[in-house]
C-alpha positions as CSV (number, residue, x, y, z in Angstrom):
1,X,3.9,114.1,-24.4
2,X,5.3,117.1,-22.2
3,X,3.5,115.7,-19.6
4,X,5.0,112.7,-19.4
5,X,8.0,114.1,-19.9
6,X,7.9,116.8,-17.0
7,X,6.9,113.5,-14.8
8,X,9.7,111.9,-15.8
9,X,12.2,114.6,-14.8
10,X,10.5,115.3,-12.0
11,X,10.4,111.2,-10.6
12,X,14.3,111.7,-12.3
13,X,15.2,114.3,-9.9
14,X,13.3,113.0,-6.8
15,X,15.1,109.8,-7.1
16,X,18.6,111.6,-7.1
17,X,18.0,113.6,-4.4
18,X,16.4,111.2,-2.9
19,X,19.4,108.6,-2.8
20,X,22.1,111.3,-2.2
21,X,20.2,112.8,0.6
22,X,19.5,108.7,2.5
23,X,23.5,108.3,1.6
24,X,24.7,111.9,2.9
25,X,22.1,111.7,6.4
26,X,22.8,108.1,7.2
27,X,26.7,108.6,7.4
28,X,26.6,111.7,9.5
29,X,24.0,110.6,12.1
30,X,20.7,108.8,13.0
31,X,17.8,109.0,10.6
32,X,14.9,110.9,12.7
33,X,11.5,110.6,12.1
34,X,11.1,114.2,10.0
35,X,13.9,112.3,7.6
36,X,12.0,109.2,7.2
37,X,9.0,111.0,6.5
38,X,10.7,112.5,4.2
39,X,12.4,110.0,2.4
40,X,9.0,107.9,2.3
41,X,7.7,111.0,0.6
42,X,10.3,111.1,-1.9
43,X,9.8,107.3,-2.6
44,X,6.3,108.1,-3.2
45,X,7.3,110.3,-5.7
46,X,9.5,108.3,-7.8
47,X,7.1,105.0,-8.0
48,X,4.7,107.2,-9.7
49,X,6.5,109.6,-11.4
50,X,9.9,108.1,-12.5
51,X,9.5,104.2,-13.6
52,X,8.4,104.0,-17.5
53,X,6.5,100.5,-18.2
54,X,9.5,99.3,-20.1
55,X,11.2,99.6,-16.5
56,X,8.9,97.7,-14.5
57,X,10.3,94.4,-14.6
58,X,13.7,95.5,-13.9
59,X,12.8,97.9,-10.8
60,X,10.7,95.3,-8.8
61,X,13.3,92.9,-9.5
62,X,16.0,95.7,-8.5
63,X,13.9,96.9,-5.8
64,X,13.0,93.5,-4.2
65,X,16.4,92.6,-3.9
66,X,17.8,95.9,-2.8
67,X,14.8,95.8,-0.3
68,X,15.9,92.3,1.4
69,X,19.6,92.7,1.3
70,X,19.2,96.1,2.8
71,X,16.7,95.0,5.4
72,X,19.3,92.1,6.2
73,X,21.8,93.9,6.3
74,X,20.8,96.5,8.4
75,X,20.7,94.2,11.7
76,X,24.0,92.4,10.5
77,X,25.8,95.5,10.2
78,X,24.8,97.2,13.5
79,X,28.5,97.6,14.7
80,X,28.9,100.1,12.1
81,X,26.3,102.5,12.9
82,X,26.9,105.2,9.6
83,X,26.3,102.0,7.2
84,X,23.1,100.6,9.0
85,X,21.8,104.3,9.1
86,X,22.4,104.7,5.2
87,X,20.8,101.3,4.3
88,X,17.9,102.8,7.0
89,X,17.5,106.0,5.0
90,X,17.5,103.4,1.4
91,X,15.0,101.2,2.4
92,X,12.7,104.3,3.6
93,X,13.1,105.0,-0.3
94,X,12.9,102.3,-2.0
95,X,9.9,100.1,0.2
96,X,7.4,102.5,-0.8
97,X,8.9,103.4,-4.6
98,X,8.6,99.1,-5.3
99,X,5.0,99.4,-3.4
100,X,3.9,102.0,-5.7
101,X,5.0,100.5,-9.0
102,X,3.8,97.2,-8.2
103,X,0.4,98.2,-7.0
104,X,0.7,99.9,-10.8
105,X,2.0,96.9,-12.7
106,X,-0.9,94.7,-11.1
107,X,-3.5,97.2,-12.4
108,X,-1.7,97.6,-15.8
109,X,-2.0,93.3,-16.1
110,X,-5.4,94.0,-14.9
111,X,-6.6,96.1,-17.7
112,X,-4.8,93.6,-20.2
């Protein structure tokens, strides 16, 4: 159980940083590549470490829809430069994060 536990906070923690750092970067400049990379990493991190099977339903759902609004948004809200770089840095997050605990969910209903 401390396992699971240590996962948790960890996935807990990347997730945090992970949202504060896309916010904090994308109003104060361009996203470069190194950031992205980053931020992919970090949504790596919190699809397998930070979303309990009770959660599953609610993050894809969540995720999905944060994923197209942001992705919509981003080209309709290219005159302001800090917001379309924020919801840049959010979708670098969150694309892989929904990737990784879907790809998880369909094994889950696999095993079932």
């Amino acid at each position: 159980m401390a396992k699971a536990e240590t996962g948790n906070l960890i996935g807990s923690w990347a997730f945090l940083i992970g949202v504060v750092l896309a916010v904090v970067l994308g109003a104060f400049g361009d996203i470069t590549q190194g950031v992205l990379i980053t931020l992919v990493i970090i949504g790596l991190i919190v699809g397998l470490l930070n979303v309990a099977d009770k959660e599953v339903t609610p993050f894809l759902l969540s995720g999905a829809v944060l994923i197209i609004a942001a992705s919509f948004g981003q080209e309709q809200m290219s005159a302001v430069r800090a917001f379309g770089s924020i919801l840049q840095a959010l979708l670098a997050i969150f694309v892989p994060a929904t990737v990784i605990v879907a790809i998880k969910n369909v094994f889950s209903l696999a095993r079932h």
